[in-house]
C-alpha positions, 0 to 999 in steps of 0.5 A: 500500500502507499506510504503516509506521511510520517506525523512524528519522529520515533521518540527518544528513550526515556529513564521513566515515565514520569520523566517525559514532558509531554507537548501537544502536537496534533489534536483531531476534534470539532474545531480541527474538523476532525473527519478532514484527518481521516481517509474513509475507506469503502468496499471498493477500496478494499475491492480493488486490494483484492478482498473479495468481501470488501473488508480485510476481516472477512466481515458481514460489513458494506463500508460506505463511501465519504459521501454515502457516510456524510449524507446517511448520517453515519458520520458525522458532529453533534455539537462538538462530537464527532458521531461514526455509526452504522445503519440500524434502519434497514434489512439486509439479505444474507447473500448481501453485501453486509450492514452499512458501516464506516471505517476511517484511516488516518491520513498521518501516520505516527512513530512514537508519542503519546495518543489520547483518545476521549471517547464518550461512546462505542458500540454497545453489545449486540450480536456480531459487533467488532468494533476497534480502535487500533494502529497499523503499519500500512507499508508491512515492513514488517507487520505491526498491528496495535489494537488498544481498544477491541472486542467481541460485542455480541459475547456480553464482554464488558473487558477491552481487550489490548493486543499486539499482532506481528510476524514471525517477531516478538513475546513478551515473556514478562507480560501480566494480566488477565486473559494472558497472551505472550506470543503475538506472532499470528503464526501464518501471514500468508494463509490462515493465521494459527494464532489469530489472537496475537499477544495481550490482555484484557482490562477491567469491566467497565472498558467496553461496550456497553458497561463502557457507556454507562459510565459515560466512557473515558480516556485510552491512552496509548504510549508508544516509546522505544521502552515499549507499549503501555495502554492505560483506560481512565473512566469518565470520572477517573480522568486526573488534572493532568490530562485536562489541563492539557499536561499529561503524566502517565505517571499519574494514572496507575498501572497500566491495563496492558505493558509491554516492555521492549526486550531481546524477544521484541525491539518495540521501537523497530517493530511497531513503526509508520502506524496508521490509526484506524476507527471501524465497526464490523460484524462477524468475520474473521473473529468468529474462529469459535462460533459456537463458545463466542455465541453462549454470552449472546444467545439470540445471535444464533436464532435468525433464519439460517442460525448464523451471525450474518443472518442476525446481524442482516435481519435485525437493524433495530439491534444496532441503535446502540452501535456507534462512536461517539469521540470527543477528540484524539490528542497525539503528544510527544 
C-alpha cells in the first residue's frame, strides 16, 4: 500500500515515565474538523486490494463511501462530537453485501508519542459487533498491528481487550494480566493465521461496550516509546488534572491495563513503526474462529433464519441503535 506521511519522529528513550514532558502536537476534534484527518475507506477500496468481501476481516460489513457516510448520517458532529455509526434502519439479505458501516484511516501516520483518545461512546453489545480502535503499519515492513481498544460485542464482554499482532517477531515473556497472551506472532501471514489472537490482555469491566457507556466512557491512552507499549483506560470520572489541563503524566494514572516492555524477544521501537490509526465497526468475520463458545454470552445471535451471525446481524437493524462512536477528540503528544 502507499506510504503516509510520517506525523512524528520515533521518540527518544526515556529513564521513566514520569520523566517525559509531554507537548501537544496534533489534536483531531470539532474545531480541527476532525473527519478532514481521516481517509474513509469503502468496499471498493478494499475491492480493488483484492478482498473479495470488501473488508480485510472477512466481515458481514458494506463500508460506505465519504459521501454515502456524510449524507446517511453515519458520520458525522453533534455539537462538538464527532458521531461514526452504522445503519440500524434497514434489512439486509444474507447473500448481501453486509450492514452499512464506516471505517476511517488516518491520513498521518505516527512513530512514537503519546495518543489520547476521549471517547464518550462505542458500540454497545449486540450480536456480531467488532468494533476497534487500533494502529497499523500500512507499508508491512514488517507487520505491526496495535489494537488498544477491541472486542467481541455480541459475547456480553464488558473487558477491552489490548493486543499486539506481528510476524514471525516478538513475546513478551514478562507480560501480566488477565486473559494472558505472550506470543503475538499470528503464526501464518500468508494463509490462515494459527494464532489469530496475537499477544495481550484484557482490562477491567467497565472498558467496553456497553458497561463502557454507562459510565459515560473515558480516556485510552496509548504510549508508544522505544521502552515499549503501555495502554492505560481512565473512566469518565477517573480522568486526573493532568490530562485536562492539557499536561499529561502517565505517571499519574496507575498501572497500566496492558505493558509491554521492549526486550531481546521484541525491539518495540523497530517493530511497531509508520502506524496508521484506524476507527471501524464490523460484524462477524474473521473473529468468529469459535462460533459456537463466542455465541453462549449472546444467545439470540444464533436464532435468525439460517442460525448464523450474518443472518442476525442482516435481519435485525433495530439491534444496532446502540452501535456507534461517539469521540470527543484524539490528542497525539510527544
Amino acid at each position: 500500500m502507499a506510504s503516509h506521511k510520517s506525523l512524528f519522529m520515533l521518540l527518544s528513550a526515556v529513564t521513566a515515565t514520569s520523566a517525559q514532558q509531554y507537548k501537544l502536537v496534533k489534536s483531531y476534534d470539532r474545531s480541527t474538523n476532525f473527519f478532514d484527518f481521516f481517509n474513509v475507506r469503502d468496499r471498493a477500496f478494499f475491492n480493488n486490494l483484492g478482498y473479495s468481501t470488501g473488508d480485510p476481516t472477512s466481515g458481514f460489513v458494506d463500508y460506505a463511501t465519504r459521501q454515502e457516510a456524510l449524507s446517511s448520517g453515519l458520520m458525522a458532529y453533534r455539537g462538538n462530537q464527532m458521531y461514526i455509526g452504522v445503519d440500524s434502519t434497514n434489512t439486509v439479505p444474507i447473500n448481501g453485501r453486509g450492514r452499512k458501516s464506516v471505517r476511517l484511516e488516518s491520513r498521518e501516520t505516527f512513530n512514537g508519542g503519546l495518543l489520547l483518545a476521549d471517547i464518550a461512546h462505542m458500540p454497545g453489545n449486540a450480536c456480531g459487533v467488532w468494533p476497534a480502535l487500533w494502529a497499523y503499519n500500512m507499508n508491512e515492513n514488517p507487520i505491526s498491528e496495535i489494537d488498544f481498544v477491541e472486542g467481541n460485542g455480541w459475547t456480553g464482554q464488558a473487558e477491552n481487550t489490548v493486543s499486539l499482532h506481528t510476524c514471525g517477531r516478538c513475546t513478551f515473556p514478562s507480560l501480566k494480566g488477565p486473559e494472558l497472551r505472550r506470543d503475538c506472532d499470528l503464526k501464518g501471514c500468508e494463509g490462515l493465521p494459527s494464532n489469530p489472537a496475537g499477544c495481550g490482555v484484557n482490562g477491567g469491566r467497565g472498558s467496553f461496550g456497553t458497561e463502557f457507556n454507562n459510565g459515560g466512557g473515558g480516556i485510552y491512552a496509548l504510549l508508544l516509546d522505544t521502552t515499549g507499549i503501555r495502554v492505560w483506560f481512565l473512566p469518565r470520572n477517573k480522568i486526573t488534572s493532568d490530562i485536562t489541563s492539557g499536561k499529561p503524566n502517565p505517571s499519574l494514572w496507575g498501572t497500566p491495563q496492558a505493558d509491554f516492555r521492549s526486550s531481546s524477544s521484541c525491539n518495540v521501537g523497530k517493530t511497531f513503526k509508520d502506524l496508521t490509526i484506524i476507527i471501524n465497526t464490523s460484524f462477524c468475520g474473521a473473529i468468529m474462529y469459535d462460533y459456537k463458545s463466542q455465541i453462549e454470552g449472546y444467545p439470540q445471535c444464533g436464532s435468525a433464519p439460517g442460525g448464523s451471525c450474518n443472518a442476525y446481524v442482516g435481519a435485525n437493524p433495530q439491534a444496532y441503535k446502540e452501535t456507534y462512536w461517539l469521540f470527543n477528540s484524539i490528542k497525539m503528544y510527544k
